[in-house]
N, C-alpha and C positions, 0 to 999 in steps of 0.2 A: 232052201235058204240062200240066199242071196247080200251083197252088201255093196251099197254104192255111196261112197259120200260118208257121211254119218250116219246113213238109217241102214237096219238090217231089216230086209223083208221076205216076210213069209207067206207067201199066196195062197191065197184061199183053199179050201177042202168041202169039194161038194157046193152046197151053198153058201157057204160063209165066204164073209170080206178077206181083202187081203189084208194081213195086221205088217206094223210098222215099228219098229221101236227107235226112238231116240234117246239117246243118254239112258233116264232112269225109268221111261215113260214108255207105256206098251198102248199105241192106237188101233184102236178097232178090234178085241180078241175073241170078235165071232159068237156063235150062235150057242156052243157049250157043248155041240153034236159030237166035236173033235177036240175036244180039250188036249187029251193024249197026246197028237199031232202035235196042236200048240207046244206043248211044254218038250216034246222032243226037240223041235225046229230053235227053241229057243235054247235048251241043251246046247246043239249043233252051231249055234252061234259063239259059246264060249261064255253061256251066261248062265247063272243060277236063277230062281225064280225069285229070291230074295234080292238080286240083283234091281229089280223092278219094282218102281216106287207108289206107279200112281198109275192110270188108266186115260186115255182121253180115246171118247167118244165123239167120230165126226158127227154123227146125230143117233136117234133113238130107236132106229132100226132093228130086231131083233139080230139080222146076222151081221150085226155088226156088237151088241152090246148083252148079247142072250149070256153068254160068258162071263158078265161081269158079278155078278152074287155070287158065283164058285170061286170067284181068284179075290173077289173082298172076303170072302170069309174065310180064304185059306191061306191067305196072305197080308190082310191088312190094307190091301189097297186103297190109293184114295180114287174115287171115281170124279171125273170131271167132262162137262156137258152143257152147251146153251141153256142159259135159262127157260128159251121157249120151247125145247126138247123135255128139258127136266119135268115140265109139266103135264107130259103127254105121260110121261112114267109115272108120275106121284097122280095121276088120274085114273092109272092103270087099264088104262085105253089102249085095251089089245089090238084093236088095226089100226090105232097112228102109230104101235111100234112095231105091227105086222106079227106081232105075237101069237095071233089066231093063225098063221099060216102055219105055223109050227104044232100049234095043238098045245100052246102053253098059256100062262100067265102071265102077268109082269109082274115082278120080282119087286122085295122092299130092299131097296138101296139108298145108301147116304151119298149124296150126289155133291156136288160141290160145284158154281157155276163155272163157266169159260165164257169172257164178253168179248167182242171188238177190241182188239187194240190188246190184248194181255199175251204174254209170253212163257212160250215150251219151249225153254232151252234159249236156242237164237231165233226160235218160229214166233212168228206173228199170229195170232187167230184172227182170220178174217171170216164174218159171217157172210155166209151164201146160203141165203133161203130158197127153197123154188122144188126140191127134193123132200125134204120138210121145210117146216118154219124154221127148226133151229140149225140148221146144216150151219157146218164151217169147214173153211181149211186153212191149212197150217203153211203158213212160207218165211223163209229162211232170206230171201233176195236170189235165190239161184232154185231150190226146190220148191214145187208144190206137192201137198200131198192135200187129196181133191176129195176123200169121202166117195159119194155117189152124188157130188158133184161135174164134174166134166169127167170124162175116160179118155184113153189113149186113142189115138182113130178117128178124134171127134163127133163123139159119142157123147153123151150126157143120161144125168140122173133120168125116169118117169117122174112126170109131175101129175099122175093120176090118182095118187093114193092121199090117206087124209091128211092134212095139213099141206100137201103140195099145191104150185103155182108155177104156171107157165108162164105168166108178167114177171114171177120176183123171179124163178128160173133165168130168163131171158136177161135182167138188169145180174145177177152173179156173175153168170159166163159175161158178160160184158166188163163186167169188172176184174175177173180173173185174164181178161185179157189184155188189161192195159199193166198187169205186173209184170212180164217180161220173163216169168219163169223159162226156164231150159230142161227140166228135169221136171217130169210129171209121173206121180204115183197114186195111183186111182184107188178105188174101192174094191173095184172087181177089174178082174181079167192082167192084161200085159200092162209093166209101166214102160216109160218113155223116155230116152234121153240123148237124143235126139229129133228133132225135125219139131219141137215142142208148139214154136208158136203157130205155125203152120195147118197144125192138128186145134190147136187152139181155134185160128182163127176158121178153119173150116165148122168146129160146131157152133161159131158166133153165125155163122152164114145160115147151117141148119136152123138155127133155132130162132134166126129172125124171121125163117119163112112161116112159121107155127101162129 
């Protein structure tokens, strides 16, 4: 566990995303594989689970939102999610949520949307489709936190799986590049805070060559 800024982060375990929390809001809490972990890391921060109000999903991935029918039902949580993610769930379309990798289901969950333009906390949600349809991330004017949108290293989401796009890919990271973040916290792997736009602009370079 880790803490820079306002977000305390907790890196992934095995396959799962790395989760985030802000204020009262827990992004991305993983596949369900490691729950235990979760709830220690989140201990180790200095927080209760009651502490934590609501859920935001950067999209509908299972390790990123496998976790969320255990911590709604043992917590109340509100779950919040692009509209065009929420559909892939209420469709129960196990490879647009990669649910079949897992050997699971999709889960009934009471979903709540997340549009352009709406606010977590001081975060912005900005929609970046291209990973899915309904991908977003969250910026504050100084952090971004990117989903499996862009990575540290200048790296970026696949756009191979259902609902991905290497056009709307391409127009995200483009757009993620004209915000000027400095502090970048990805989905998976190391976050960044330093050399930010840098890394930025090397996967604008990548991925205009695609």
């Amino acid at each position: 566990m880790d803490k820079v800024d306002d977000i305390i982060i907790i890196m992934g375990k095995g396959r799962d995303a790395n989760t985030y929390i802000i204020g009262d809001a827990l992004i991305d809490p993983g596949s369900g594989e490691n729950i235990d972990y979760l709830k220690e890391e989140i201990k180790e921060a200095g927080l209760e689970m009651t502490d934590i109000k609501k859920i935001i999903n950067t999209h509908c991935h299972f390790d990123h939102m496998g976790a969320d029918k255990q911590l709604q039902d043992e917590y109340g949580y509100e779950i919040y999610m692009h509209p065009l993610d929420i559909k892939s769930v209420q469709e129960k379309d196990i490879h647009a949520t990669v649910a079949a990798s897992y050997g699971m289901e999709v889960p009934d969950l009471d979903i709540k949307e997340l549009n352009e333009g709406d606010k977590i906390g001081d975060y912005e949600v900005i929609h970046t489709p291209g990973h899915t349809r309904g991908g977003i991330c969250l910026f504050n004017g100084k952090s971004l936190i990117s989903g499996d949108t862009i990575f540290s290293g200048g790296n970026f989401g696949r756009t191979d799986l259902p609902t991905g796009n290497i056009k709307e890919m391409k127009e995200s990271i483009l757009k993620i590049s004209e915000l000027d973040a400095v502090q970048l916290f990805s989905g998976h792997g190391p976050y960044a805070i330093s050399q930010v736009s840098e890394q930025i602009s090397l996967a604008v370079m990548i991925a205009s060559r695609l």
